[in-house]
C-alpha positions as CSV (number, residue, x, y, z in Angstrom):
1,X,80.2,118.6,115.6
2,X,80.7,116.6,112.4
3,X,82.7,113.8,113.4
4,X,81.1,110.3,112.4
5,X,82.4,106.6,112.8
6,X,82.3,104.6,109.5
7,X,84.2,101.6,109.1
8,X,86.4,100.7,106.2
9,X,83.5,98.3,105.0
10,X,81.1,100.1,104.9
11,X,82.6,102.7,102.6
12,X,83.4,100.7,100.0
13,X,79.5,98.7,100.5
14,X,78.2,102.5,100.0
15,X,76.1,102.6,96.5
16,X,75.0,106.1,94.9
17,X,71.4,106.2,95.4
18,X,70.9,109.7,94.7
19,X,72.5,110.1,90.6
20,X,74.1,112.9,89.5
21,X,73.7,116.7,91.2
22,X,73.2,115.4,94.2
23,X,76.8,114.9,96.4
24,X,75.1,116.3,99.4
25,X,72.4,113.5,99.5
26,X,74.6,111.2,99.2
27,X,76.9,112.3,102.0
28,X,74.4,112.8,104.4
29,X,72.8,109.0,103.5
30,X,76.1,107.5,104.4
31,X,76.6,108.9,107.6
32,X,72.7,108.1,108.5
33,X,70.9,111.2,108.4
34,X,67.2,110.0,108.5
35,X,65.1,110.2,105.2
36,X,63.1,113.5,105.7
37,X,66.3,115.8,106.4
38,X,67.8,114.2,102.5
39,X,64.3,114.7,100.9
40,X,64.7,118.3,102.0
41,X,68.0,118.6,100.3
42,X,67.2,117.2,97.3
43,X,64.5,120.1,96.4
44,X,67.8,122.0,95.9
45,X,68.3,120.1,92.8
46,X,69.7,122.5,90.2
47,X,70.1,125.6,92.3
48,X,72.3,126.7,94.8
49,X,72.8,125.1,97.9
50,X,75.0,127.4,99.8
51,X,77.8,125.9,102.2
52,X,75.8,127.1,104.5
53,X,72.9,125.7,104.0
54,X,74.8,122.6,105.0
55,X,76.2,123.7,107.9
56,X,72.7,124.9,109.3
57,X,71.4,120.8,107.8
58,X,74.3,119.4,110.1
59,X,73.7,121.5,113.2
60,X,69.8,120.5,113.2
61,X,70.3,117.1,112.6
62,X,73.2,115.3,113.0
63,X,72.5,115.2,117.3
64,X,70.2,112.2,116.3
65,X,72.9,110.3,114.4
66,X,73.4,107.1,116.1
67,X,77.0,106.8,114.2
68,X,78.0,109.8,116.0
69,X,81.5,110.4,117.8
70,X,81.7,113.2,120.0
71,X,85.6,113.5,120.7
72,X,85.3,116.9,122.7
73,X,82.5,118.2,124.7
74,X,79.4,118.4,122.6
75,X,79.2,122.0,121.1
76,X,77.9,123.2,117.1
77,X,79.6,122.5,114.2
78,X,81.8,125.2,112.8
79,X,82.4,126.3,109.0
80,X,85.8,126.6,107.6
81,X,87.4,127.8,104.5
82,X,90.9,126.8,103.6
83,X,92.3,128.3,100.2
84,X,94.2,125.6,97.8
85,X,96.6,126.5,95.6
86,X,98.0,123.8,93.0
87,X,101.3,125.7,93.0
88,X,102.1,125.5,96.6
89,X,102.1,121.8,97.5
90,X,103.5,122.0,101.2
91,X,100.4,124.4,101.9
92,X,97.8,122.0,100.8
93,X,99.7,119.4,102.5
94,X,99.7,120.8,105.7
95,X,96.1,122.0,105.0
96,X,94.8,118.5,104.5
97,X,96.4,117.6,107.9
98,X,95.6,120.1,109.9
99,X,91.3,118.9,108.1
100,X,92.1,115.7,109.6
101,X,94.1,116.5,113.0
102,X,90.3,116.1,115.0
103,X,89.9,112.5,113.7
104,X,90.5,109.3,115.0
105,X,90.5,106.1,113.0
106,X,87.5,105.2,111.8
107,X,86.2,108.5,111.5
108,X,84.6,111.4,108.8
109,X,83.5,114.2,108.2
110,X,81.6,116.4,105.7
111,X,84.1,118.4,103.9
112,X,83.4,120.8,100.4
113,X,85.4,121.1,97.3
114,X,85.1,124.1,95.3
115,X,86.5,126.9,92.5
116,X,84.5,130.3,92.4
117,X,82.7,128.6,89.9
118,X,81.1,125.0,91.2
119,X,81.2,123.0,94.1
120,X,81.0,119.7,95.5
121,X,80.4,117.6,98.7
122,X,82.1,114.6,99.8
123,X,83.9,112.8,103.1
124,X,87.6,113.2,104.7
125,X,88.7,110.8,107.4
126,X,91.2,108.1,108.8
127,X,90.3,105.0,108.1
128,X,90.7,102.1,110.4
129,X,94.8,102.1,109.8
130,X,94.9,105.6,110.3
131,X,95.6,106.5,106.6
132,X,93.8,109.8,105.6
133,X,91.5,109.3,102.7
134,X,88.5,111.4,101.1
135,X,85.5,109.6,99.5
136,X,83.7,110.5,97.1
137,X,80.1,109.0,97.9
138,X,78.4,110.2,94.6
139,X,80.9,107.7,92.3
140,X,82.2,106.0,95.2
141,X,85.8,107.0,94.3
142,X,88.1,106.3,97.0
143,X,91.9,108.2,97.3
144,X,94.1,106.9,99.9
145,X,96.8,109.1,101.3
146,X,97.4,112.9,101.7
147,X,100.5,113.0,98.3
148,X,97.2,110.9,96.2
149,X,94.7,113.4,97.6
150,X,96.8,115.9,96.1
151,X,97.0,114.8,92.9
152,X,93.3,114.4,92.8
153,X,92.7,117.7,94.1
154,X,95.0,119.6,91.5
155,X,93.4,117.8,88.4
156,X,89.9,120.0,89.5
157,X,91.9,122.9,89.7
158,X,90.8,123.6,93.6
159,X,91.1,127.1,95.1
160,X,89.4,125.9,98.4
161,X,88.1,122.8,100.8
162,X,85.6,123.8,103.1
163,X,85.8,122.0,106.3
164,X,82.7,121.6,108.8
165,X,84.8,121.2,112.3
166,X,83.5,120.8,115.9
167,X,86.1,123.8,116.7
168,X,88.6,121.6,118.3
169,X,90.9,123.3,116.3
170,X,89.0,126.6,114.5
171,X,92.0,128.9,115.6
172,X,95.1,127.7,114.3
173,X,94.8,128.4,110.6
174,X,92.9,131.8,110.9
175,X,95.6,132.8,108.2
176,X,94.1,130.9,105.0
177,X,90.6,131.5,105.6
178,X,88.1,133.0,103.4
179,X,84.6,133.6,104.8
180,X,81.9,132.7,101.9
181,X,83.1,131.1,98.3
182,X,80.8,131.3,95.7
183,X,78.8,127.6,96.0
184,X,77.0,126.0,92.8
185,X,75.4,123.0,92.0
186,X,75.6,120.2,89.6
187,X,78.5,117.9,88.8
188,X,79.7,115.7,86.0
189,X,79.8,111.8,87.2
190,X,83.1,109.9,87.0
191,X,84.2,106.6,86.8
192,X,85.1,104.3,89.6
193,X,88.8,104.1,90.6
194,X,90.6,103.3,94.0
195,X,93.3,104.3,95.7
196,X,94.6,106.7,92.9
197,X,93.4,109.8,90.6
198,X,92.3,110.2,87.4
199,X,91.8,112.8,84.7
200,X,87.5,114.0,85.0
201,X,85.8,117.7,85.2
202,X,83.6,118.8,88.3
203,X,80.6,120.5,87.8
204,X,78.6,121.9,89.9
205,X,76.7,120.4,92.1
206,X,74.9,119.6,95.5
């Protein structure tokens, strides 16, 4: 599964090392994948790198993370797609939650944001007071709170979050699930900002 500790600190320590059109290298660095796995990623710069592609990255790799938390019995990592819908706010509400029902505090995982047109990789989690947050580890923009993550979400326009579970809780949404969005690659970079959103574009990216 794709549950990893992080604390609080070492978020907001995390520096881009990767630059632009690279989100999944980035995410993967901050929850310690080792070196060689990233390198591999990164010769997907430019082209597709399919949500799948992670998922198979995750399942052959992240055994040996030594920031690993395995809440349930240790099985693989499970793709899910959750339409967003900018017009229904209770949905993506209790979509959000139901991302983050797995976690404990001080934990994260890999989650995807995406149109049918780009795409983009970054963290959701409880930090250590319980508070759900994403991070974004490409411009190390951090959004506290599921009505903020909201807002931030509906300035992209989202139609879906793609969530890599442990199946703790695969079955309960079955309803809002769509099996493969269209994944792209490179991204626009944005400014720095905490705790709130802000107006930017998402390209694609990996």
């Amino acid at each position: 599964m794709t549950i990893y500790r992080l604390s609080d600190e070492m978020i907001l320590k995390y520096k881009n090392k990767y630059g632009e059109n690279v989100c999944g290298a980035n995410v993967l660095d901050l929850f310690g994948f080792n070196k060689s796995t990233i390198e591999k990623l990164l010769e997907f710069r430019g082209i597709d790198f399919e949500w799948d592609d992670m998922l198979d990255v995750i399942n052959e790799n992240d055994s040996k993370i030594k920031s690993k938390k395995w809440l349930i019995d240790k099985i693989k990592t499970t793709k899910m797609v959750l339409n967003y819908d900018k017009r229904d706010k209770q949905s993506n509400k209790y979509n959000i939650q139901f991302i983050a029902d797995e976690l404990q505090n001080g934990t994260y995982k890999i989650i995807g944001i995406a149109t049918e047109t780009w795409g983009h990789y970054m963290i959701l989690g409880k930090n250590n007071k319980g508070d759900i947050i994403t991070y974004d580890p490409q411009d190390q923009r951090l959004v506290v709170g599921i009505e903020n993550i909201i807002k931030d979400f509906d300035e992209d326009n989202l139609e879906y979050i793609i969530s890599y579970s442990n199946g703790l809780i695969i079955d309960r949404n079955k309803g809002s699930i769509r099996k493969n969005p269209r994944k792209k690659t490179r991204k626009k970079p944005r400014k720095k900002t905490l705790n709130n959103s802000h107006k930017r574009k998402r390209k694609l990216t990996t």
